[in-house]
C-alpha positions in Angstrom: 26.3 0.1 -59.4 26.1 0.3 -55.7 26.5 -3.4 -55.9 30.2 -3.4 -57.3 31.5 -1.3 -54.6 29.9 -3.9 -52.2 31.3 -6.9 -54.1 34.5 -5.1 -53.8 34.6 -4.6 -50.3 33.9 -8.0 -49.8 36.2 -9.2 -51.7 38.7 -7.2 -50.6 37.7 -8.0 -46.5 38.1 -11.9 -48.1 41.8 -11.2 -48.6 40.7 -11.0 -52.4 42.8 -8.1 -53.4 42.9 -8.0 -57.4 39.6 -9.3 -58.0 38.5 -6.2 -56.5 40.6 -4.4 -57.9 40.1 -5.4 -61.3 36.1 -5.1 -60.7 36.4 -1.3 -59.4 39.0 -1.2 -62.6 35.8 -2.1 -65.1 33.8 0.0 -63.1 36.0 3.1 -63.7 36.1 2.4 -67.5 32.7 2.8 -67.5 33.2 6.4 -65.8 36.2 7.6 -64.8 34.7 10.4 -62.7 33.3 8.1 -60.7 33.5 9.4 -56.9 33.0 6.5 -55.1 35.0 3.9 -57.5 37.9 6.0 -57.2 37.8 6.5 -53.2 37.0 2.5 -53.0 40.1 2.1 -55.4 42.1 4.1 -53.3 41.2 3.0 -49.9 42.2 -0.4 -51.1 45.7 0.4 -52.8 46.0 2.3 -49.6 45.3 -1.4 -48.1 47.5 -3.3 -50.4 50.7 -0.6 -49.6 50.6 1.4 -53.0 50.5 4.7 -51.3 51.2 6.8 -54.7 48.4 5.4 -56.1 45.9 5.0 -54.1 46.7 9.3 -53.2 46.2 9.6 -57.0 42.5 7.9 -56.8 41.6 9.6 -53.6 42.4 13.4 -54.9 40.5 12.3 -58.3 37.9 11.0 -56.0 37.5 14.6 -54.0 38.3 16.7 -57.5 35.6 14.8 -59.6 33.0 14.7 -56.5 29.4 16.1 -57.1 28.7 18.9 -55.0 26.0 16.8 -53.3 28.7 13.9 -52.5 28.2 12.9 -48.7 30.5 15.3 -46.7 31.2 11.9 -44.7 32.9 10.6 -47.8 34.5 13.9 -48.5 36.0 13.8 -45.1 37.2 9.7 -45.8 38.5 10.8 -49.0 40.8 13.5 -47.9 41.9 11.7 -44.5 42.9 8.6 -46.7 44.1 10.9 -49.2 46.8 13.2 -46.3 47.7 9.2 -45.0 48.7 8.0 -48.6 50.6 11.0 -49.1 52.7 10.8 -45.8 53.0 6.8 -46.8 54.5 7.3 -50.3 57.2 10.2 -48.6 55.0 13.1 -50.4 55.2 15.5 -47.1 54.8 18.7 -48.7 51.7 17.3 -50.4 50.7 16.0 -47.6 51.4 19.3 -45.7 48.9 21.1 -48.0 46.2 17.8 -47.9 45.8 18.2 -44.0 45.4 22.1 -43.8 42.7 21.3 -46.3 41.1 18.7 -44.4 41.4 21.1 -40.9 40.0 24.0 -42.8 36.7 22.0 -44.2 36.7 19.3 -41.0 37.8 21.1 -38.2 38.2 19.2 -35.0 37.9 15.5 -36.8 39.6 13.1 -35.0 41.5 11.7 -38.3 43.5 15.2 -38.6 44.7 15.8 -35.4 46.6 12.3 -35.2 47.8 12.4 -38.9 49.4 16.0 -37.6 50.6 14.5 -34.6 
């Protein structure tokens, strides 16, 4: 499993945008509370300029997210989350995304230039 989000990344670095895509796509059928499909998803349709939905991956990513998730992918999630938010013209949402990520990261570097 840990494998297809490497492949993805890979692919994606390549300039291999659907492919990897399509194989975090297979990987999500499998389990669509998958954490760490759904923040790869997102970070790449963030990528790609599909702000929308790669913000509807990355709050699926931090709503499904085992209480044991990483923190540090917490923190990715919800700083790629408030970007794709502010990309796709969602400013209220995005308002409410970046108290959240203050409030549980305070200080992080990420939030204090997406409120500048």
């Amino acid at each position: 499993r840990e494998l297809d989000l490497e492949l993805s990344a890979a692919l994606a670095d390549a300039g291999a945008a659907e492919p990897a895509v399509r194989l975090l796509d297979e990987r999500l059928k499998q389990d669509e509370n998958d954490a760490d499909a759904l923040l790869a998803r997102g970070a790449l349709r963030l990528r790609q300029g599909a702000a929308s939905d790669a913000a509807t991956d990355l709050n699926a990513a931090i709503r499904v997210a085992r209480p044991d998730w990483p923190r540090t992918q917490l923190a990715m999630a919800r700083v790629l989350a408030t970007e794709s938010l502010l990309s796709a013209g969602r400013l209220a949402e995005a308002r409410v995304g970046l108290e959240q990520l203050q409030r549980d990261f305070p200080g992080i570097p990420a939030a204090m230039l997406l409120d500048a």
